[in-house]
N, C-alpha and C positions, 0 to 999 in steps of 0.2 A: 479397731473397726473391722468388723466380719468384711467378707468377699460381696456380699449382696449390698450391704451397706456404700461399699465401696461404690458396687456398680451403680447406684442410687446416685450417689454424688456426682459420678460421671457423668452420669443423662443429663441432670440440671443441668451443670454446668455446660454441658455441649448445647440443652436447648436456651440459656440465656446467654450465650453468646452468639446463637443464631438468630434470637429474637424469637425466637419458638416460642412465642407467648400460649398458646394452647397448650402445648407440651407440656412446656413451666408446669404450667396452673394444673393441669394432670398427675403431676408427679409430685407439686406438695399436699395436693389435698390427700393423694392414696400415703402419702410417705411425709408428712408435717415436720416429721423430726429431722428431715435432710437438713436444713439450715444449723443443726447445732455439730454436724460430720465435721469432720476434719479431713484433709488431705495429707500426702505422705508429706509435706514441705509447711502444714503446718496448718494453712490456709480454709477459710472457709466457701459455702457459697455466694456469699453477699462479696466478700471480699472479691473473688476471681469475676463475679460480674461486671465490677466495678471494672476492675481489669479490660475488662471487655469492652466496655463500651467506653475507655478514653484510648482503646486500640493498643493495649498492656503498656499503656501511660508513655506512650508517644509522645517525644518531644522531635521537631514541632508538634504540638496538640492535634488530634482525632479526635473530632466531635462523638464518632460512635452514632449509630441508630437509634429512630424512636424506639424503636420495637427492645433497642439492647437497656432503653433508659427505663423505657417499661419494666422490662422485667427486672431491674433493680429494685424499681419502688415495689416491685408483687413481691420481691424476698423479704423486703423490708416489712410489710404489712402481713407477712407469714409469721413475722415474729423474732426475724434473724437479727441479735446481738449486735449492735452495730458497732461495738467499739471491740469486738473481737478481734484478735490480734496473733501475729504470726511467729513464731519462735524467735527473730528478730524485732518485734512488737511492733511490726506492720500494720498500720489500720485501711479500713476502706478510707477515710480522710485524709489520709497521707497519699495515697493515688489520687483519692479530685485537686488536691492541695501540688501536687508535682505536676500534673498531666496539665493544671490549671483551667481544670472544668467548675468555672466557679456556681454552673446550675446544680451541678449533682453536688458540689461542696454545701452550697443551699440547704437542699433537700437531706444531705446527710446530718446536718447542723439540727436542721427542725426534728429529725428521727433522735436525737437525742445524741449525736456524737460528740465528745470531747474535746479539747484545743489543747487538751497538754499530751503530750504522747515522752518517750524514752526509746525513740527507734536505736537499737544496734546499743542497746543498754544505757544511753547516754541522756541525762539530765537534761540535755537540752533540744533533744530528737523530736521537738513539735512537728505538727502538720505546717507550723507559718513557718518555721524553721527551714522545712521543704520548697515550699512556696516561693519562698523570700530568694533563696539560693539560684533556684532557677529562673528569678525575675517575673514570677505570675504575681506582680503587684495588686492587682485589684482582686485576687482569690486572698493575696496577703492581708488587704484591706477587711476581706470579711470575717477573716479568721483571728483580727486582730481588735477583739472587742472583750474584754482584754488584750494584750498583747502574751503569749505564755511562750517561754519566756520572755520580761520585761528587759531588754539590755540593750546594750548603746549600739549593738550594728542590727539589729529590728528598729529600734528608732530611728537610726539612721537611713534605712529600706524606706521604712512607711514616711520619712518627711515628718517625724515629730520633734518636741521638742528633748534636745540633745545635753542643755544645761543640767539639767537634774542630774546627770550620770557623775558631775562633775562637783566636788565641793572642798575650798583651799586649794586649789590647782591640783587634786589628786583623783582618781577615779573612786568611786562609790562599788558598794560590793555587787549592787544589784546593776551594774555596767559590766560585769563579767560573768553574771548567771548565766547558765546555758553553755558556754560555750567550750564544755567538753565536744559539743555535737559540731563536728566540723566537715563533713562528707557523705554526699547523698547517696551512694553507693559506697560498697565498701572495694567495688575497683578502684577508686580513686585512692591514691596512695596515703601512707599513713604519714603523719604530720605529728612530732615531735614537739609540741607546744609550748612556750612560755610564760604565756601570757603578760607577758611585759608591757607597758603602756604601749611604745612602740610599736608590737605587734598587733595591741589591740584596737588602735587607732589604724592601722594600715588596714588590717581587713575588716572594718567598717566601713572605711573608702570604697572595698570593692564591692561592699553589699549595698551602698548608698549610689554606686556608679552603676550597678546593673538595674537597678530601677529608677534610675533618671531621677536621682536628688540630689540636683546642683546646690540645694540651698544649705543640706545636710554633706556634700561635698566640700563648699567652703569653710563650714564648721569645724571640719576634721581637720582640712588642710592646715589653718589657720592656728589649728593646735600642736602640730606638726605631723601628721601625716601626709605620707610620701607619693605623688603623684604617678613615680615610678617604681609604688615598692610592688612586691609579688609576695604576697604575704600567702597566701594558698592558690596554687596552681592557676595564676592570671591576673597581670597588673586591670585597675583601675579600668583603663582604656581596652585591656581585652573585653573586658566582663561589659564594659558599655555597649563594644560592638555585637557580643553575644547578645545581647538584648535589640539592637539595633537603633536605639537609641541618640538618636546625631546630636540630638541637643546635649546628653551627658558629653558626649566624643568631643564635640566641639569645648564644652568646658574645659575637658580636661587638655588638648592640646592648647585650648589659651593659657591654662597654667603649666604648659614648659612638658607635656609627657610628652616621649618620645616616640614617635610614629616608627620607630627604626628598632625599638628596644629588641632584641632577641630571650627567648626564656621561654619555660617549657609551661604548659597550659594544660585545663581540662582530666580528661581521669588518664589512666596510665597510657602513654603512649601515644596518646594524642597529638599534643602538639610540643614538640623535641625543638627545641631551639628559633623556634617560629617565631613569629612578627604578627602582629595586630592584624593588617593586610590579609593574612591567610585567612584568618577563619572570618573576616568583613567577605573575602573570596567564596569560601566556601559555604557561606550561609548564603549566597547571593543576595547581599546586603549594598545594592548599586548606591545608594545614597551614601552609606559608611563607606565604601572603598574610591570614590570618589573624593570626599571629603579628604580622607587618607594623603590617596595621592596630591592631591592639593596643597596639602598642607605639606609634601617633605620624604611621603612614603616610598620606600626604594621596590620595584617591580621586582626587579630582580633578585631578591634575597630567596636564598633557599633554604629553607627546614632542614633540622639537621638529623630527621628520621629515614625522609626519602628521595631529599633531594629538589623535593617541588619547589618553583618558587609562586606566586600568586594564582598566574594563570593557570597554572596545574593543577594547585587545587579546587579552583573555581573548572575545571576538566573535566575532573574526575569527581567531583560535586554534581556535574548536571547540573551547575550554576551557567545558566547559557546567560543571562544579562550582564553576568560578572565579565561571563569569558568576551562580550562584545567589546564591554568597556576598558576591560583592561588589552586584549587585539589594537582596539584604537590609540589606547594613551602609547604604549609600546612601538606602534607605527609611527605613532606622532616623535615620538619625546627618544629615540634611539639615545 
């Protein structure tokens, strides 16, 4: 891409993440061919707007501005590729699908975008794949018409039925499709796979527990998946409070998980020998960390990164409801 070409791509992007809708519209009509540029990392325009306007996929979710939704749909009605993809085969639907913007997932879907994606090379790297992972169930719901891929911990996400995976007491092939793709980033550490009944059953647990499918929880359990196992980076009960989901937490504490477990969570570094508690703390999840505590939860455990124990991290979170509730139990319950 020439120097001018470049600086082309620049302005768009600077004016559809300001919402420069005039600008935009200036600069494709003089310059039409911007939407097919590339960026040094790969990326296009339609892609980086996207970006823009879930707040470069913010989790918690950033709705983003009209003006920033605007000028997605002006790139998209310029003609920009919508399933273009980024040298890790990025799409703009893997960003509505993570950030869990299920309007612009919408609007992407109707502009022609795809449901099967190979993000980071892998077979199984869909947008619901993203989705699913991060508990934006109802972006998962939409993207999940087909389901791509069809396998026993998306079924177990979406609350479908789970028998079919199953036939002679054994798993079916299409119950392990997909499931090279095991990390939304590739911060999160690498995972040595087996895929052993065992293992595949345990982290469908935690993908059935971060979108509150008690009913798809029983099913696993009952086949013997583990209440406490930590099959990738977060038993069951972590991955329910990351969602905040009391009805999951509550499930799984009436089947015997342990409020106390220690064990490392999340992408690297994150959570070192931590407890449930912390990150119910640190999300300011008052209803989860109450619940917690209720049920058994020790205040006082400390992570074995920094030392924190609950309150700390609800501290240094700017979890101020956390830090209220846990100040109180603490006073009370010496």
């Amino acid at each position: 891409m020439s120097v001018d070409e470049q600086w082309i791509l620049e302005m768009a992007c600077e004016a559809a993440q300001a919402g420069d809708i005039a600008r935009l519209l200036e600069i494709l009509e003089a310059s039409p061919e911007v939407v097919t540029y590339r960026t040094a990392t790969d990326d296009t325009l339609l892609g980086l707007a996207c970006r823009s306007a879930t707040g470069d996929v913010a989790i918690p979710p950033v709705p983003g501005t009209k003006a920033q939704h605007q000028a997605v749909d002006l790139i998209l009605e310029a003609g920009a590729d919508v399933n273009a993809a980024t040298s890790e085969a990025w799409t703009p639907l893997h960003t509505a699908a993570m950030a869990g913007h299920l309007d612009l997932a919408r609007r992407l879907l109707t502009a022609g975008a795809s449901t099967s994606g190979s993000l980071y090379q892998c077979q199984g790297g869909s947008p619901l794949a993203l989705a699913l992972f991060y508990a934006k169930t109802e972006v998962g719901r939409q993207l999940a018409k087909p389901a791509v891929p069809d396998n026993l911990r998306h079924a177990a996400a979406l609350g479908r039925d789970l028998n079919r995976f199953f036939s002679g007491g054994e798993f079916t092939a299409s119950a392990k499709e997909g499931l090279d793709f095991y990390r939304p980033l590739l911060v999160f550490p690498k995972w040595d796979r087996e895929f052993s009944r065992q293992e595949v059953l345990d982290e469908a647990l935690t993908w059935a527990a971060r979108n509150g499918q008690c009913k798809s929880m029983a099913w696993l359990v009952q086949r013997g998946a583990g209440v406490d196992s930590n099959a990738y980076r977060g038993t069951p009960l972590l991955w329910a409070i990351y969602s905040g989901d009391v009805r999951a937490v509550t499930w799984l504490l009436d089947h015997g998980a342990d409020p106390n477990l220690r064990h490392d969570f999340g992408g690297q570094d994150h959570g070192v020998r931590a407890v449930a508690l912390h990150l119910a703390a640190q999300h300011d999840s008052v209803d989860c960390v109450e619940l917690l505590l209720n049920r058994g939860a020790d205040p006082h455990i400390v992570d074995g990164a920094h030392g924190g124990d609950a309150l700390g991290w609800a501290e240094f979170s700017g979890a101020t409801r956390a830090v209220e509730v846990l100040k109180k139990w603490t006073s009370t319950y010496r």
